[in-house]
Each structure stands twice: as structure tokens, then as C-alpha cells.
C-alpha positions as CSV (number, residue, x, y, z in Angstrom):
1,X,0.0,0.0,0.0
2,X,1.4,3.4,-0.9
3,X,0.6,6.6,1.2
4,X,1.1,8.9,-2.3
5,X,1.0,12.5,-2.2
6,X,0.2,14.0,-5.6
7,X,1.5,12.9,-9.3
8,X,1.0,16.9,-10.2
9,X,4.2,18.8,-11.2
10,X,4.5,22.0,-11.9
11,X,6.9,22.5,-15.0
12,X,6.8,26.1,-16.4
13,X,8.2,30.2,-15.1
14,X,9.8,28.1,-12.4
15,X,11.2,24.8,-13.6
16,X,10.5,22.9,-10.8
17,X,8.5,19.6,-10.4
18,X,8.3,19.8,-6.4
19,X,4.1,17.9,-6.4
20,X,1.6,19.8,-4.3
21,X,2.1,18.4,-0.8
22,X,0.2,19.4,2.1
23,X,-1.4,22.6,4.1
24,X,-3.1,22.7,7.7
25,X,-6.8,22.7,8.0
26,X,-7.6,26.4,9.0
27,X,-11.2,27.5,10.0
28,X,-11.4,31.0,9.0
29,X,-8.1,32.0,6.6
30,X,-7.5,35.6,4.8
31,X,-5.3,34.4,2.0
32,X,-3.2,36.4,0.4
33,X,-3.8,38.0,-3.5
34,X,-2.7,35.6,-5.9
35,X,0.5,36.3,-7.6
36,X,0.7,39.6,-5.7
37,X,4.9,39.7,-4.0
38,X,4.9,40.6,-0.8
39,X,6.7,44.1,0.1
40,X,9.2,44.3,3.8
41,X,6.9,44.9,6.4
42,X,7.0,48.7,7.5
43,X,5.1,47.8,10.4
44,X,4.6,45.2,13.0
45,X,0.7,44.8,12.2
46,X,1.3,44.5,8.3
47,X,0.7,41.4,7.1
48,X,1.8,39.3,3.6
49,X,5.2,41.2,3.9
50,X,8.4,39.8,5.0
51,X,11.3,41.2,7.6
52,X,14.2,40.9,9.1
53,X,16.3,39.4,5.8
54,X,19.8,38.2,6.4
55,X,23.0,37.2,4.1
56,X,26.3,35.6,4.9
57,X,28.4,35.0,2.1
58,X,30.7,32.2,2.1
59,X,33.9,33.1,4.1
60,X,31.9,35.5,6.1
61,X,31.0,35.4,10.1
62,X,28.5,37.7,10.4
63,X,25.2,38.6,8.9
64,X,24.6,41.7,6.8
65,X,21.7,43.1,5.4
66,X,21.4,42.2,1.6
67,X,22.4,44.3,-1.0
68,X,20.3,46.9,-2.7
69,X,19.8,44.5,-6.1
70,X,18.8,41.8,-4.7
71,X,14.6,41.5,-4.8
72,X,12.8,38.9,-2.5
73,X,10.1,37.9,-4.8
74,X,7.8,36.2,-2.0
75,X,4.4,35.5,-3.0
76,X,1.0,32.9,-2.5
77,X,0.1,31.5,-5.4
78,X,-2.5,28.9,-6.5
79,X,-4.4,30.2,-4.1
80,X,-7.8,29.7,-4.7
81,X,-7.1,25.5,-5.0
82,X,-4.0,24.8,-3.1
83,X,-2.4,27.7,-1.0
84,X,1.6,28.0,-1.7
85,X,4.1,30.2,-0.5
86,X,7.1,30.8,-2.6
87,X,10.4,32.3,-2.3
88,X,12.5,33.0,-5.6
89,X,15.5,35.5,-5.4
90,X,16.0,37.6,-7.9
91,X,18.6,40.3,-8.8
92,X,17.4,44.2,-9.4
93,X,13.8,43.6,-9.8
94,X,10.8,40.9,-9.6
95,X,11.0,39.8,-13.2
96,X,15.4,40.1,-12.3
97,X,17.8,37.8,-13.6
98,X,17.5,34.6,-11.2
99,X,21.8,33.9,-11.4
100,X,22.7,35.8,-7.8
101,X,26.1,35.1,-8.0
102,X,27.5,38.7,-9.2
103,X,25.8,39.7,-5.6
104,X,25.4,36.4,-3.9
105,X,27.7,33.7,-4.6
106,X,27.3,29.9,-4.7
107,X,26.9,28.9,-0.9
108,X,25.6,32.5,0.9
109,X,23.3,31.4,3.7
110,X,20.0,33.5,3.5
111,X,17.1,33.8,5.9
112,X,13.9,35.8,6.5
113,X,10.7,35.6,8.5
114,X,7.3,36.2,5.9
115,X,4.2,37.2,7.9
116,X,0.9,35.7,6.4
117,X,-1.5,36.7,8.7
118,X,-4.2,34.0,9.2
119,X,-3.1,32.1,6.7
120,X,-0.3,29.0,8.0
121,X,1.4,28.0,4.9
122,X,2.0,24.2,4.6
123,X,4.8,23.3,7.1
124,X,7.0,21.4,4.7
125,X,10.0,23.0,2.9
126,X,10.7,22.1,-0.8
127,X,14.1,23.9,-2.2
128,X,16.2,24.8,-5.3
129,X,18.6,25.4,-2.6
130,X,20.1,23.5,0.6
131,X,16.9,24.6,3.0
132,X,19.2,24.9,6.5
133,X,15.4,24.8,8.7
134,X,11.8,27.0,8.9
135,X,10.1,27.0,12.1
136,X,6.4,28.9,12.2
137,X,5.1,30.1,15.0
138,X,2.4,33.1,15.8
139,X,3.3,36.5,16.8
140,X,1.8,38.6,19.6
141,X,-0.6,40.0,17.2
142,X,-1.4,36.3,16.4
143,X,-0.4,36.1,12.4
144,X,1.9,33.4,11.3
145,X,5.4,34.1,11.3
146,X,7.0,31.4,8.8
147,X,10.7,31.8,9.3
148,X,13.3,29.9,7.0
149,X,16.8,29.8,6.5
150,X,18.3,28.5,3.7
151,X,22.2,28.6,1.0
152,X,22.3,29.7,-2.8
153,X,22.9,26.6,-4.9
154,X,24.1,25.9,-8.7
155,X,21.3,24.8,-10.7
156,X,20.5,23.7,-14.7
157,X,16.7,24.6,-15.3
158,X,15.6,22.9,-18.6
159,X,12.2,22.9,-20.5
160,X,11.3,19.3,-21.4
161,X,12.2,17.8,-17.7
162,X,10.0,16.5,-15.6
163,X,8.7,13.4,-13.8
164,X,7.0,11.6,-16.7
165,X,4.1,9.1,-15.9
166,X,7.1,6.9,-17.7
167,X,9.6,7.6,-15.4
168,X,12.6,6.3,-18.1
169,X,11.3,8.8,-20.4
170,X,12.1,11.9,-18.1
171,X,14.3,15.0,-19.2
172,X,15.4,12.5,-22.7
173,X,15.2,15.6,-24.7
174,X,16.6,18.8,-22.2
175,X,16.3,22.3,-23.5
176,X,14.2,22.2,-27.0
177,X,10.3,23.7,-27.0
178,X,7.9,21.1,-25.5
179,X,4.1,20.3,-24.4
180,X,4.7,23.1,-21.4
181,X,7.4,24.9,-22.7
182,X,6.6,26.1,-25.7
183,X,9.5,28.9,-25.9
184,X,11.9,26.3,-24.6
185,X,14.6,27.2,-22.2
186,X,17.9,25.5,-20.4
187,X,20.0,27.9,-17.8
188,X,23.1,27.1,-15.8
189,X,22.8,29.3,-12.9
190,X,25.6,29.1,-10.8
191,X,24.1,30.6,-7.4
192,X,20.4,30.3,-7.4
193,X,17.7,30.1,-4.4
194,X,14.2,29.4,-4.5
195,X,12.7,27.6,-1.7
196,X,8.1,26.4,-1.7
197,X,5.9,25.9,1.0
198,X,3.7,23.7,-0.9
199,X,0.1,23.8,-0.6
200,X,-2.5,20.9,-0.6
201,X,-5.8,21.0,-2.2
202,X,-8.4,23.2,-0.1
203,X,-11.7,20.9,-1.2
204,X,-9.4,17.7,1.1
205,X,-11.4,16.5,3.3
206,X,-10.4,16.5,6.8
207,X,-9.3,12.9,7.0
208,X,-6.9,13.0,4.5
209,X,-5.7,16.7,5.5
210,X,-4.8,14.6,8.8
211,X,-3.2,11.7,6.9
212,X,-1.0,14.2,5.5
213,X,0.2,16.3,8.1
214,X,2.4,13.6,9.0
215,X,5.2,15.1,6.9
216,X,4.9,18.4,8.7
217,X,8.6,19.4,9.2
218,X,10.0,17.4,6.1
219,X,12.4,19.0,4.2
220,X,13.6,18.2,0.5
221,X,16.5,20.0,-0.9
222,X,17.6,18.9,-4.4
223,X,19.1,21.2,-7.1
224,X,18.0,18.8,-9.9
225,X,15.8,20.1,-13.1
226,X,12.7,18.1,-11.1
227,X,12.4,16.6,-8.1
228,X,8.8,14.4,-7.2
229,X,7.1,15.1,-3.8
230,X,8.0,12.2,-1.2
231,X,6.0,9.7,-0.9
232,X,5.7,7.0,1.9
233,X,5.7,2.8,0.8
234,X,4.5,1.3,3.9
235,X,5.2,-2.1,2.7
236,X,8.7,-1.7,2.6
237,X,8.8,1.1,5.0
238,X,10.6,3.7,3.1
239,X,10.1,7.3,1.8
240,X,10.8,7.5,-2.0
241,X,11.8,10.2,-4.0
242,X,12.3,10.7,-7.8
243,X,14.7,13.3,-9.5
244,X,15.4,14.2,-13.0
245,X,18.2,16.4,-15.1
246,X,20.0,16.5,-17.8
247,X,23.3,14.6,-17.6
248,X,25.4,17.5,-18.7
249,X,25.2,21.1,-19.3
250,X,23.9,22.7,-22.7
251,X,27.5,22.6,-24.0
252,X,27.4,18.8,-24.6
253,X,30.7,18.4,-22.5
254,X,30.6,19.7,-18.8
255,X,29.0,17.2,-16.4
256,X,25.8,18.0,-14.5
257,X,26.7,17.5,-10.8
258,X,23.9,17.3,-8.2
259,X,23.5,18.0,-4.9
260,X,20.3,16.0,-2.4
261,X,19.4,16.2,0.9
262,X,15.9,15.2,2.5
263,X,15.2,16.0,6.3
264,X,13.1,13.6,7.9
265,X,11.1,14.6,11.7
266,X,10.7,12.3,14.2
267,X,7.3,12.7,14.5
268,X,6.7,11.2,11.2
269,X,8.6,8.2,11.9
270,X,6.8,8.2,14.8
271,X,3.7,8.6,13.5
272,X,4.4,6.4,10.1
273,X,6.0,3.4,11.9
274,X,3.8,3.5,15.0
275,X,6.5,3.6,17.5
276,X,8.9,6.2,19.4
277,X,11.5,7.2,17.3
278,X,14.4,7.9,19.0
279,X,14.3,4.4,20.1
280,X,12.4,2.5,17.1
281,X,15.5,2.4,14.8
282,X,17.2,-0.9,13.8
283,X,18.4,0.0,10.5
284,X,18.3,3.3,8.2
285,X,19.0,2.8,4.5
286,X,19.5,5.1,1.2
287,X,19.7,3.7,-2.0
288,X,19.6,5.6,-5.4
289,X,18.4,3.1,-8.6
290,X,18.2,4.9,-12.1
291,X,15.8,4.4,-14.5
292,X,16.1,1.9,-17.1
293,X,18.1,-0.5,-14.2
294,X,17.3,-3.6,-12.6
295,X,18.7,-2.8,-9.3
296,X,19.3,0.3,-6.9
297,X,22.4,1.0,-4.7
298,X,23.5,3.0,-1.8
299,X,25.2,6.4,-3.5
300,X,28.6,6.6,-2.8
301,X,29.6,9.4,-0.8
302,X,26.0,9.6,0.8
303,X,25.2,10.1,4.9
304,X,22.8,9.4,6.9
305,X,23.0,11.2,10.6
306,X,20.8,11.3,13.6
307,X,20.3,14.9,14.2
308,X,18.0,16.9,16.6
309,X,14.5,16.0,15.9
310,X,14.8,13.3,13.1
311,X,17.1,11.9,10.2
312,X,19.1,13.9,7.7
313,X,20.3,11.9,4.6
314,X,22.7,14.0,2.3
315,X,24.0,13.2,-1.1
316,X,26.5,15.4,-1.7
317,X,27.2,15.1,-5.5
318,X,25.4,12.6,-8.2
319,X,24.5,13.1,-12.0
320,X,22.9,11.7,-14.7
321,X,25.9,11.8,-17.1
322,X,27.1,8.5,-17.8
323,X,30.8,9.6,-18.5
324,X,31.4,12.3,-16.1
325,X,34.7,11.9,-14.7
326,X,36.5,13.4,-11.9
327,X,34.1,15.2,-10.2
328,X,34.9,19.4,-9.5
329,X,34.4,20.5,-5.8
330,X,31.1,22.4,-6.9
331,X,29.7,21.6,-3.1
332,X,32.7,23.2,-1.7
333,X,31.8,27.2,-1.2
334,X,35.6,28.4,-2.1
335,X,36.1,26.7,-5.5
336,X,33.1,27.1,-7.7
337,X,32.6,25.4,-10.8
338,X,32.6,27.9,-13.8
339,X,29.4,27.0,-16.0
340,X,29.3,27.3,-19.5
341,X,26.7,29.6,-21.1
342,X,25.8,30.0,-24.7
343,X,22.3,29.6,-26.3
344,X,22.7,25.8,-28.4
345,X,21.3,23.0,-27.3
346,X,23.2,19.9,-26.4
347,X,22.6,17.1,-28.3
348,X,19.9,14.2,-27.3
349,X,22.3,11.8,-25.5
350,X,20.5,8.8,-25.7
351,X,22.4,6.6,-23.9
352,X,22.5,8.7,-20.5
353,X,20.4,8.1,-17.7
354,X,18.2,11.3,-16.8
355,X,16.5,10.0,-13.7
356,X,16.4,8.6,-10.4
357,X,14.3,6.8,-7.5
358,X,15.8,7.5,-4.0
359,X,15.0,5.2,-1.1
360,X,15.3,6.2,2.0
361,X,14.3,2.8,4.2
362,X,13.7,3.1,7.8
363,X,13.1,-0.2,9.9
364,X,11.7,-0.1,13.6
365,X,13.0,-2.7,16.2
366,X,11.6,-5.4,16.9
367,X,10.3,-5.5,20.6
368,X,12.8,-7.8,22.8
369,X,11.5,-9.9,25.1
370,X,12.6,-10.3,28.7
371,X,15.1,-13.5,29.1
372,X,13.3,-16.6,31.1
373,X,13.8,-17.0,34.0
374,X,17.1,-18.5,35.2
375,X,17.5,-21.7,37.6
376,X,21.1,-22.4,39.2
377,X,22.9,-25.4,38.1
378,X,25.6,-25.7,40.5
379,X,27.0,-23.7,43.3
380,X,30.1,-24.7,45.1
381,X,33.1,-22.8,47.2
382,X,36.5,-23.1,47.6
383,X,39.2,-20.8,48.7
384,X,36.7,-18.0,49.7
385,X,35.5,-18.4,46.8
386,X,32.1,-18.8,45.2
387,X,31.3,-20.4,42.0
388,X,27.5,-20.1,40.4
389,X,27.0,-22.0,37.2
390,X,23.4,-20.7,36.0
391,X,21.0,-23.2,33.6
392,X,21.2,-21.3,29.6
393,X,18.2,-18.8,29.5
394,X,16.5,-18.3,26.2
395,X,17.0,-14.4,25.3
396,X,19.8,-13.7,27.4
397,X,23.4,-11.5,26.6
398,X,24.5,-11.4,30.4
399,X,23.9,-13.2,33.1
400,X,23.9,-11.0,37.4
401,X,24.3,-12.9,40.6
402,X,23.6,-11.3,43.9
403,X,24.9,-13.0,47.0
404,X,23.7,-12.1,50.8
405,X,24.9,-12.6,53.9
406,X,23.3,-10.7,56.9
407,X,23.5,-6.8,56.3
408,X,26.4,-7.5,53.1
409,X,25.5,-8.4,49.7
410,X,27.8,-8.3,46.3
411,X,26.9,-8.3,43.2
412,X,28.6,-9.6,40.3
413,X,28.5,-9.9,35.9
414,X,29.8,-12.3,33.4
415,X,28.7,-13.0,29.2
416,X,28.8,-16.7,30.5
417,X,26.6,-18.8,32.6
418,X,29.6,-19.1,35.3
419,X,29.3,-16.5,37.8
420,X,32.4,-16.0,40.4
421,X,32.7,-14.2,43.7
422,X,36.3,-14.0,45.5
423,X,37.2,-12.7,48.9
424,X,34.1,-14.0,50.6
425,X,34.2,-14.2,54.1
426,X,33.0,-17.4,56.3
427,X,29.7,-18.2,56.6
428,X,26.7,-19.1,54.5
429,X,26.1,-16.9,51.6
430,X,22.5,-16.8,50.2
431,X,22.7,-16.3,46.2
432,X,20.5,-15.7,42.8
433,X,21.1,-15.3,40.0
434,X,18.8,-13.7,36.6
435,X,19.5,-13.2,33.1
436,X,19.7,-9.4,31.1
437,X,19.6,-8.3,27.7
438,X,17.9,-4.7,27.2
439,X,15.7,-5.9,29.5
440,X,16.2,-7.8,33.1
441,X,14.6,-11.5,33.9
442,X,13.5,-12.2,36.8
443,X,15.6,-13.7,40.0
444,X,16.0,-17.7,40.4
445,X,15.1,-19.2,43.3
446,X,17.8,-18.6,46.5
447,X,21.0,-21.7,47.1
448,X,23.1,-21.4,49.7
449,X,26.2,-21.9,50.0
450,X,28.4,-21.7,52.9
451,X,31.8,-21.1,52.9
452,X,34.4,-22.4,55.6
């Protein structure tokens, strides 16, 4: 059974195939005016304006208001079916060039807070950029406050690429005028941001609006040409997305690299696996399998990492060309990758690969059972010494004795079944021992043994 999101992808103005995710259930909402970009906030009552933006270029330790070119084209769009917020930088105007790198270059961190009034845009981050974290929260005058922080990235936008209902056939023919391009179009921007708060349709019915708040907090950063929405396969417990690109850039030769990274919450894989998850994880996995092959793999060069409040799985370089050499250090901020420009098309290369599923596969433990309850085969002294030889309990990694006499008792460990006490003093000793693994069995029955 698959949890699915949407198949819709938006290809056009923005290039991006992020599918319309989801978007709290809100009684009474003022949405913003479709389209309309949202100006700084002059005041702390305005609403659909943004404040407090922040750069830090690479190299850089402090923040700094952004330079005068550099437009924040924040808008709701799609409003009247599925509220979205975007972000898209742009340089000198709204309709600006959307390269940033003669102000920003490849790798400036960038954040702002967008007030939206009543409206709470869908709490899931979906980025043409590496989206650092958002948080959203209500201010005193009780309007959402959506506050994100996010890097510039390099990025190749191309007409004709796009998840295809046949996902083999995705981005074959990069570049050229297609069914939703028809003026055609492939850039290499070399520091680009854009970062959506997807919305989900407003006729969903409140059941599934609660089925799919259980990626609130996801986040999704990928600079390929398209990227799907996440969806959740419960039967083999993984999140799967898909990503498409060219292999290389419009002049034929230079390699496409790609940058991935998906944020996953813990209350998802809480909420998904039905179990606490900071403790519910046996195994995490990330494989990449591209179309057109039988099998899928783990990416080399990929991590996966417990952070604070879920898993982050980064793939810090991949592409679709099937030739591409020794890679450049395009994810390192100091040594940038030039990209080529020019206005050909590359050629149709056939033979490349334009698409990927990744699989990231979480597996919940299995509860453990308590070990059974021990019985004492033997216990004998000697020298001050006591020997306990427990019976094998079923379960069991260690095995603790406790001996007693009067007001003193010791305590003592061992990976075997052969338990050992030295130095014990004359007397009879009354001992027990139980079996451990995460969990503790219960005492045997009390021996004695009496040492002379």
C-alpha cells in the first residue's frame, strides 16, 4: 500500500516539479492576493510582507543586510485551490535575472521571516537550494510568522524535464520547446535560491488533511531540473523520492553535478511506523536506482545522521551523465565550478540516464523480550571463593548474581553462565542469580552456600 501524495508537477516560469504536498486545516483564513509579491513589512501589524532578511556570504561570520539589487520575490500562489508560498531571489527587480552570483555567490546562507497573517502556509519545505530549517510560529498580534533559513545553490533549469508518468522517459530531450514549454529554455545558474511551501488542495477532506500532516517538518533539498514530492511505501517502510536532469550542461561536455538532501522529523517516523522514534530504529538505508536499471544502490559518498529531531540523509554530489569523470568540488563554497553559457542545445544523448528513485528505508525494532527466568545449576566454594553455574536462559546476553549474607550483599556480571565471587568471608552466603539483555529477567530461586 502506498501513502502517495500527488503525481502533479508544476513545470513552467519556475522549472520545478516539487508535487503539491500538504497545508493545515484552518477555520477561518485571509489568503493572500494571488501572484501579488509581498513588500518588507513597515510595520509590525502589516501582514503578507516579509522582515528581518539576512545574508552571509561564504567566508563570512557575520550577517549583513542584503544588498540593494537583490529582490525577494515572496508570493502565495494557487491560491484559490492549493495555497503556496514561494520564495525565488532575484537580482534588481521581480521579473530580475534569477543567477545571484555577481551579488550572492554559490553557498551565501540567507534567511527571513514572511508574515501571512491568518493564513499557516503548509509546514514542509521544498528547495532549489540547501533549506538549513523554517520554524512557524504566531506572533503577539497572532499572524503566522514562517521563518526559513536556507544557501544559494548551482542549478541547470531545462524545458522538457519533468517526472513523466514513464519515469525512463524523463528530461530524454533537455532544453528544445515542448508540451509546457513552448519557448523552450535551459540555464546554468551558478548561485540560485528558491525555496516552496507547498500547498494541498483546499476541497481535502479533513481525513486526509490529517493523513498528511504527517510530513509536517519534512524538508527536501535537491538542485535537480525536477524533483517528485516524497511519498511514503509502507510495505517496505521507506520514503521515495524521484529526480530528474540532464546529464550535462547545454554545451554537450561539462557534467551535470547534483546535490540531495531530504530532512526527515521524528514525528513522522513516529507517526508512520507506529512507534517512538528515538528508540524505534534498527536500520536506516538510502539507495539511489536509475531508470532503465534492474537494481538500486547506496550512493557513494552519501550520509545518513541522527540529528536533533529526526534523520538527515545528504547526497552530496550525483549526476545523470554516464561519462562524467573526476568530479569538481562544486559543493565546496571556495572553488566554484565555472558553468558554460551559450544559447545551443546539447545534443539528445541517448544513452545517459536522466532519472532517479531515491529510497530512503527506515526499519523499527523489533520489541525484545525479557530473558526466562534462570535456575542455578551448580553452586560450590572453595578458597573464599564462590562459584555459580546458571541453567542457559533463552533471550539472554549477560547473566547477574547477587549473594547475601546478613547486612552484606555483592553483586557480580559475566557473558557466561559461570558466575564468580572472591574474597568472601566465612559463613553461609544466600545467592540468585537472573539473566539481562535490554531488558532484566526475573531472580532464580535462592541456594546457599556456605563457605568455611
Amino acid at each position: 500500500m502506498r501513502v502517495k501524495l500527488s503525481k502533479v508537477s508544476l513545470v513552467g516560469a519556475l522549472a520545478l516539479a516539487f508535487s503539491s504536498l500538504v497545508a493545515p486545516s484552518q477555520a477561518s483564513v485571509t489568503y493572500p492576493t494571488e501572484g501579488a509579491t509581498f513588500s518588507e513589512c513597515s510595520a509590525p501589524t502589516n501582514t503578507n510582507c516579509y522582515s528581518n532578511p539576512q545574508v552571509k556570504r561564504p567566508g563570512e561570520t557575520d550577517w549583513s543586510t542584503p544588498p540593494s539589487n537583490i529582490y525577494f520575490r515572496i508570493a502565495g500562489f494557487d491560491i484559490a485551490n492549493s495555497p503556496s508560498l514561494v520564495i525565488d531571489m532575484r537580482l534588481n527587480s521581480e521579473c530580475g535575472q534569477q543567477d545571484l552570483s555577481a551579488a550572492l555567490p554559490y553557498g551565501t546562507e540567507i534567511k527571513v521571516e514572511i508574515n501571512t497573517g491568518t493564513w499557516q502556509p503548509n509546514s514542509q519545505a521544498n528547495g532549489v537550494s540547501v533549506v538549513r530549517s523554517f520554524c512557524q510560529a504566531k506572533d503577539l498580534n497572532q499572524n503566522w510568522i514562517t521563518s526559513v533559513r536556507f544557501s544559494t545553490i548551482n542549478w541547470s533549469a531545462a524545458s522538457n524535464c519533468y517526472i513523466a508518468e514513464n519515469f525512463a522517459d524523463s528530461c530524454l530531450n533537455p532544453g528544445p520547446p515542448g508540451e509546457f514549454d513552448p519557448q523552450g529554455f535551459w540555464e546554468a545558474y551558478q548561485s540560485f535560491a528558491l525555496v516552496v511551501f507547498w500547498g494541498v488542495e483546499r476541497s481535502a477532506d479533513a481525513e486526509t488533511l490529517a493523513q498528511r500532516r504527517l510530513w509536517d517538518g519534512m524538508i527536501i533539498s535537491s538542485n535537480a531540473s525536477s524533483s517528485g514530492s516524497p511519498y511514503f511505501d509502507q510495505a517496505s517502510s521507506s520514503w521515495i523520492i524521484k529526480t530528474a536532469g540532464p546529464g550535462r550542461y547545454k554545451d554537450g561536455t561539462t557534467t551535470n553535478w547534483l546535490y540531495f538532501q531530504a530532512f526527515i522529523p521524528d514525528r513522522s517516523i513516529e507517526a508512520l511506523l507506529g512507534t517512538p522514534a528515538g528508540q524505534s530504529l534498527s536500520s536506516i538505508s538510502f539507495t539511489r536506482q536509475d531508470a532503465n536499471t534492474a537494481t538500486a544502490s547506496t550512493p557513494s559518498g552519501s550520509r545518513i545522521e541522527r540529528v536533533t529531531g529526526g534523520i538527515l540523509i545528504t547526497m552530496p554530489r550525483y549526476t545523470f551523465d554516464t561519462n562524467p569523470g573526476t568530479p569538481p568540488s562544486v559543493y565546496s563554497v571556495h572553488n566554484v565550478v565555472t558553468l558554460p553559457q551559450g544559447n545551443t542545445f546539447a545534443p539528445n544523448f541517448v544513452a545517459a540516464t536522466r532519472a532517479s528513485t531515491f529510497k530512503i528505508t527506515i526499519k523499527k525494532k523489533t520489541a525484545v523480550a525479557a530473558p526466562s527466568k534462570v535456575s542455578i545449576k551448580s553452586a560450590s566454594a572453595r578458597s573464599k571463593t564462590i562459584t555459580l553455574v546458571a541453567k542457559k536462559a533463552a533471550r539472554a546476553t549477560t547473566y547477574q548474581a547477587s549473594c547475601s549474607k546478613g547486612r552484606a550483599t555483592k553483586t557480580a556480571t559475566s557473558r557466561t553462565t559461570t558466575i564468580k565471587f572472591s574474597a568472601m568471608s566465612k559463613g553461609t552466603w544466600k545467592c540468585k542469580i537472573r539473566a539481562k539483555n535490554s531488558k532484566i529477567g526475573a531472580w532464580s530461586s535462592t541456594t546457599s552456600v556456605r563457605v568455611r
